[in-house]
C-alpha positions as CSV (number, residue, x, y, z in Angstrom):
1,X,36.2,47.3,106.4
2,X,35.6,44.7,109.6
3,X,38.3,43.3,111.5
4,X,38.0,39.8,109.4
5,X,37.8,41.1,105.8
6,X,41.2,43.1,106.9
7,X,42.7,40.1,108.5
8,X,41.9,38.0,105.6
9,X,43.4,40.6,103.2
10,X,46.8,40.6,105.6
11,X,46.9,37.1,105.4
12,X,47.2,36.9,101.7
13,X,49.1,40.3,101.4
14,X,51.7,38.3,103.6
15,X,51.8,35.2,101.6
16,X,51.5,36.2,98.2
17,X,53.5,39.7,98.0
18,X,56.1,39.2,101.1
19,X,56.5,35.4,101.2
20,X,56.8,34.2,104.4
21,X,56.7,31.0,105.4
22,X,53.3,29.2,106.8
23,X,54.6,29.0,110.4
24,X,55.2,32.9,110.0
25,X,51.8,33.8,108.7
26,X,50.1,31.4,111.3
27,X,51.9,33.4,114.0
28,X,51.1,37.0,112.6
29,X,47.2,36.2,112.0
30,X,46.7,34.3,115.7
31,X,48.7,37.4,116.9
32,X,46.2,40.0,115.2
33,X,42.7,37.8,115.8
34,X,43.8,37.8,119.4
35,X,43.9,41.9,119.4
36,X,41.0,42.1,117.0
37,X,39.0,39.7,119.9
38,X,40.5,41.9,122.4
39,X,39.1,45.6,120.5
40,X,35.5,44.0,120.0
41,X,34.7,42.7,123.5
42,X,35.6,46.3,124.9
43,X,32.5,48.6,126.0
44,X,32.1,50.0,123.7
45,X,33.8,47.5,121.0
46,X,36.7,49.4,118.8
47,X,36.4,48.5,115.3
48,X,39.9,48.8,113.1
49,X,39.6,52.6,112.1
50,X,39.0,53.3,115.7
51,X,42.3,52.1,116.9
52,X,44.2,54.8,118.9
53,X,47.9,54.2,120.5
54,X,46.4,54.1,124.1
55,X,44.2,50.6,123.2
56,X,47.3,49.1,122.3
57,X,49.0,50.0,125.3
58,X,46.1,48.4,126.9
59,X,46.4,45.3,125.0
60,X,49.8,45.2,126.1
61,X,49.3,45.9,129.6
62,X,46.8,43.0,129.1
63,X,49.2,41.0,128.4
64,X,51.6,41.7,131.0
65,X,48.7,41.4,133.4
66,X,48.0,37.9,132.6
67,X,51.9,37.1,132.9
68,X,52.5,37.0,129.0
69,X,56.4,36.6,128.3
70,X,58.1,39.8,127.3
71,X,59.2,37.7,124.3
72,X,55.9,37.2,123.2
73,X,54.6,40.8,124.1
74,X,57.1,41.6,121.7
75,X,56.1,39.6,118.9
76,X,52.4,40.8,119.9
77,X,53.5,44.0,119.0
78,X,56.0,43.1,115.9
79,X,52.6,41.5,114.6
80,X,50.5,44.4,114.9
81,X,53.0,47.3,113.3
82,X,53.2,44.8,110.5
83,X,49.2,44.8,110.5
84,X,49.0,48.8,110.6
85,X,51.4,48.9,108.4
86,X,49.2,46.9,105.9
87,X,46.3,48.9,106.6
88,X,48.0,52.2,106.3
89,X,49.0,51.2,102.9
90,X,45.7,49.8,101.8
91,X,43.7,53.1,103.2
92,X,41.6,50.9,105.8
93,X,43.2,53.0,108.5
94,X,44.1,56.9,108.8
95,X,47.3,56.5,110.5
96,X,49.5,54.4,112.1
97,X,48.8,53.7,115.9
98,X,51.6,51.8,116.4
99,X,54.3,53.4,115.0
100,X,55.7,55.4,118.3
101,X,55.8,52.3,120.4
102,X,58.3,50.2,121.8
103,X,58.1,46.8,122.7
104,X,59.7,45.3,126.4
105,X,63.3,45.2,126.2
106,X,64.4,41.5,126.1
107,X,67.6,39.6,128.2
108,X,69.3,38.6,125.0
109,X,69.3,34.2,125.8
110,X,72.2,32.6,124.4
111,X,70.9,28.9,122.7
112,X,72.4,25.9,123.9
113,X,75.4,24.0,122.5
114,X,77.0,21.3,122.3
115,X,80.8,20.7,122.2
116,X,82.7,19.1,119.4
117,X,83.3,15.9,121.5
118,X,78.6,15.6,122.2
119,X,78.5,16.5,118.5
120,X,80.8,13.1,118.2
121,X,79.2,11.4,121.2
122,X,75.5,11.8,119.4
123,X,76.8,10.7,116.1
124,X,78.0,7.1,117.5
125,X,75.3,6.8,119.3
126,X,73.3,6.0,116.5
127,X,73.7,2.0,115.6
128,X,73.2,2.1,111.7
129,X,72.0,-1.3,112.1
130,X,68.8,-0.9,113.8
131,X,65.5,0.7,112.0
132,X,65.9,4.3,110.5
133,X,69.4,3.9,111.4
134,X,71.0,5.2,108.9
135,X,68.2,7.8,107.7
136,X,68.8,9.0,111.4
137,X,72.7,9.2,110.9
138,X,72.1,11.1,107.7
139,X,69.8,13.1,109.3
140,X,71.7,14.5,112.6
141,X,74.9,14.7,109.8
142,X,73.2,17.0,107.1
143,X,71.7,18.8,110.0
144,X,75.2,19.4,111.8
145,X,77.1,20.0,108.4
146,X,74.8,22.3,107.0
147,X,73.2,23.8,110.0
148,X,69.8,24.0,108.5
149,X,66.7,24.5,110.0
150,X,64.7,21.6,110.9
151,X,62.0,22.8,108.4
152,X,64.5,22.7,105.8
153,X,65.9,19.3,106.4
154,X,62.3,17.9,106.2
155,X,61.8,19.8,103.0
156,X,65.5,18.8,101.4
157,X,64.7,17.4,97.7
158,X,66.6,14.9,95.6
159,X,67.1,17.1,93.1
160,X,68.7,19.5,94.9
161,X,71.4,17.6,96.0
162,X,74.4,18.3,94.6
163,X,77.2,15.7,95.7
164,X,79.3,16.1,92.2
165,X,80.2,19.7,93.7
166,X,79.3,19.0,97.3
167,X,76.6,21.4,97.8
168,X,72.7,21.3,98.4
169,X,70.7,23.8,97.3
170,X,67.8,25.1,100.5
171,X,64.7,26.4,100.5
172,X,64.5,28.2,103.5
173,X,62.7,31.2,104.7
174,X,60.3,33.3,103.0
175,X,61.0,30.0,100.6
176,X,64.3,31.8,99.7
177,X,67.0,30.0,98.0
178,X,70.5,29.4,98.9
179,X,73.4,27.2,98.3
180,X,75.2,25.1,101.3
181,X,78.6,23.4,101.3
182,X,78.5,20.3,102.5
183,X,81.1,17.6,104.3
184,X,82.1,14.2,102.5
185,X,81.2,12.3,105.8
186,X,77.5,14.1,105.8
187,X,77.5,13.4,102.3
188,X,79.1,9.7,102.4
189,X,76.7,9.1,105.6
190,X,73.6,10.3,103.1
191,X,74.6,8.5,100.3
192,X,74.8,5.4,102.1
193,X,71.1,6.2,103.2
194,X,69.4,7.0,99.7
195,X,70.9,3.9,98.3
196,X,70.5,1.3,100.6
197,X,67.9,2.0,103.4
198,X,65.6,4.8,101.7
199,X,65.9,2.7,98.0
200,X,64.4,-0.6,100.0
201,X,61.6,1.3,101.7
202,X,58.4,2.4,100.6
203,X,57.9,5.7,98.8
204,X,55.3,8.2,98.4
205,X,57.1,11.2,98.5
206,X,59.0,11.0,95.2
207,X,61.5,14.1,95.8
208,X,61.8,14.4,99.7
209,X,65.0,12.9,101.0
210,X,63.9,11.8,104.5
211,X,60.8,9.7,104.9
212,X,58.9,8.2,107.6
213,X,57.4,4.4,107.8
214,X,54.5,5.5,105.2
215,X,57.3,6.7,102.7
216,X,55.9,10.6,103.4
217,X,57.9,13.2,104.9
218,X,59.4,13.5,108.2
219,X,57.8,15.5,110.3
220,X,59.3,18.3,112.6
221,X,58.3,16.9,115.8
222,X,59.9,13.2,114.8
223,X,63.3,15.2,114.1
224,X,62.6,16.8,117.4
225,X,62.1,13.4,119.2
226,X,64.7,11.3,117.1
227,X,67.2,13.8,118.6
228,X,66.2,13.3,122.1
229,X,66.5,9.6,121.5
230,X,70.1,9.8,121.1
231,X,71.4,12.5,123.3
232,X,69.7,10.1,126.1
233,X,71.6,7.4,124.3
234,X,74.9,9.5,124.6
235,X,74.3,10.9,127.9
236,X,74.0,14.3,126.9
237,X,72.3,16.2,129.7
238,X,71.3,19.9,128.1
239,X,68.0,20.6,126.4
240,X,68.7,19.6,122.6
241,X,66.3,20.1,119.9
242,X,67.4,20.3,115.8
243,X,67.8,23.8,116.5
244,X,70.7,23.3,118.7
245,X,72.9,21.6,116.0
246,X,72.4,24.5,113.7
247,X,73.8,26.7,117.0
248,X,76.4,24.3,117.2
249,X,77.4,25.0,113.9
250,X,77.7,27.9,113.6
251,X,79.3,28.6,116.9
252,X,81.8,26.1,115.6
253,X,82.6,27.5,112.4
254,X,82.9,30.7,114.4
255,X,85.8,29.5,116.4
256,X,87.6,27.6,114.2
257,X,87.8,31.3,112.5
258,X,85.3,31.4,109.8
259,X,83.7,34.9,108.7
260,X,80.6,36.2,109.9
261,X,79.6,36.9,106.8
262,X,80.2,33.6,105.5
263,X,78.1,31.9,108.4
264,X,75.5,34.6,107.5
265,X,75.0,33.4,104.2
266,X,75.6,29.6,105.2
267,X,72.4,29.8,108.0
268,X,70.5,31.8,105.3
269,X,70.2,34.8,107.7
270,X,68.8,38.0,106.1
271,X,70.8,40.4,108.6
272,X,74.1,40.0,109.7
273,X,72.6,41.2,113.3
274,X,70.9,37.8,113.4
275,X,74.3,35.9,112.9
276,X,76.0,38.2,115.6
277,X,74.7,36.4,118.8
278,X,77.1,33.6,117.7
279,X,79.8,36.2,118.9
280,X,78.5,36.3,122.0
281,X,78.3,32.7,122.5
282,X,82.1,32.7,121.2
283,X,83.1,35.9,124.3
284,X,81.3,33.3,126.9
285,X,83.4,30.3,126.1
286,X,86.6,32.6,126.3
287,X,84.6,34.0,129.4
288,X,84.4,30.5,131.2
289,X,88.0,29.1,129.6
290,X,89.7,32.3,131.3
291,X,88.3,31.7,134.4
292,X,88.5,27.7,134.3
293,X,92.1,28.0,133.0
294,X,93.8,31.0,134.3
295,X,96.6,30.6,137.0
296,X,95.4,33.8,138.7
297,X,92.0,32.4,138.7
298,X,93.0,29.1,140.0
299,X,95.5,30.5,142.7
300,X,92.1,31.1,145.0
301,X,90.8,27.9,144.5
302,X,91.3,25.2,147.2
């Protein structure tokens, strides 16, 4: 079997048996074309069977050559043991030729957040008067309440709001469902946007809960540039994007002393290990109120 036939049969073996989202799959089969371009311009070109450990390690030395992040060297090589993996079990391939390898160990980046007072800031920044104003409110609300993802909030249905029992139901990754408690003010702030703003617009999108001028559904990139609207408007000088909110909280439900496994299943993580880094973020704001706060620390200060 050729490198396309087997990327094409990845493809839908991703989508059809593992359900992964469309951003996922994207990522995987631009990952693997990339190698499989990589493996047929060699002298002489490797097809798939051929594949030995040492011409991955060249790929990745390839990449690390032309200045590839280790972040995405990683993924690279996530990509391709989910490929082999594919093609061990489907008998295009002998054996594995990723297995033994590691990828580049990775500085673990906390995300940015914001504090509970440029969480407030944001909010009033918002004049419910102007255009999209309160669709914007709702928006940045459900967001901060819920702390979905940005793909979720653009694909939140009517029908799976629940305000009798203040919860929403998500579709998030992998188009997994879960339930999400949400806040009267995100809900009141919503309400106040489906039946007044979103009722007197025009409407294409029957079941999507946030739509643009043409009545369709919001894109990513508008949340993404909505957002930046407003922290300008506030005066919030850190690099937001929707993703930041759902840091935010979490981080905050995390110090107000909420479980891990609670905010687990709130963010829709599938392993706890994922949830974890909001510890860390918690250890450096204890970190930096020790050493902001403590009379030993501010004894050497002039």
């Amino acid at each position: 079997m050729d490198w396309n036939s087997s990327i094409k049969g990845f493809y839908q073996y991703l989508l059809l048996e593992q359900g992964l989202a469309r951003n996922t799959l994207n990522s995987y089969q631009t990952d693997i074309e990339y190698f499989a371009l990589y493996c047929s311009e060699r002298e002489p070109a490797v097809r798939i069977r051929e594949v030995m450990t040492e011409h991955v390690e060249e790929f990745l030395a390839h990449l690390y050559d032309r200045k590839v992040q280790a972040s995405t060297q990683a993924r690279y090589l996530s990509s391709l043991k989910a490929f082999f993996r594919y093609a061990l079990l489907e008998k295009i391939v002998e054996n594995n030729p990723v297995d033994v390898l590691q990828g580049p160990k990775l500085q673990r980046k906390l995300p940015e957040v914001l504090s509970v007072g440029e969480v407030d800031q944001l909010m009033d920044s918002i004049d419910l008067s102007e255009n999209h104003g309160m669709r914007n409110r709702a928006m940045l609300e459900i967001l901060y309440a819920c702390g979905l993802r940005v793909s979720e909030l653009c694909g939140l249905k009517l029908s799976n709001l629940h305000p009798e029992i203040e919860l929403l139901k998500v579709h998030g990754k992998g188009n997994k469902e879960r339930w999400v408690p949400v806040s009267k003010l995100a809900l009141d702030q919503l309400t106040l946007y489906i039946e007044s703003e979103r009722s007197s617009g025009k409407i294409v999108d029957q079941d999507i809960v946030f739509l643009n001028n043409r009545g369709k559904k919001l894109s990513r990139q508008s949340v993404f540039l909505i957002i930046k609207k407003y922290c300008g408007l506030a005066g919030i000088d850190k690099n937001v994007s929707p993703h930041t909110l759902r840091h935010s909280f979490a981080t905050h439900l995390l110090k107000g002393g909420a479980d891990l496994k609670a905010i687990q299943d709130m963010l829709g993580h599938e392993s706890i290990t994922t949830t974890e880094i909001y510890t860390h973020i918690d250890q450096e704001y204890l970190r930096k109120a020790i050493l902001e706060y403590h009379p030993r620390n501010k004894a050497g200060k002039v």
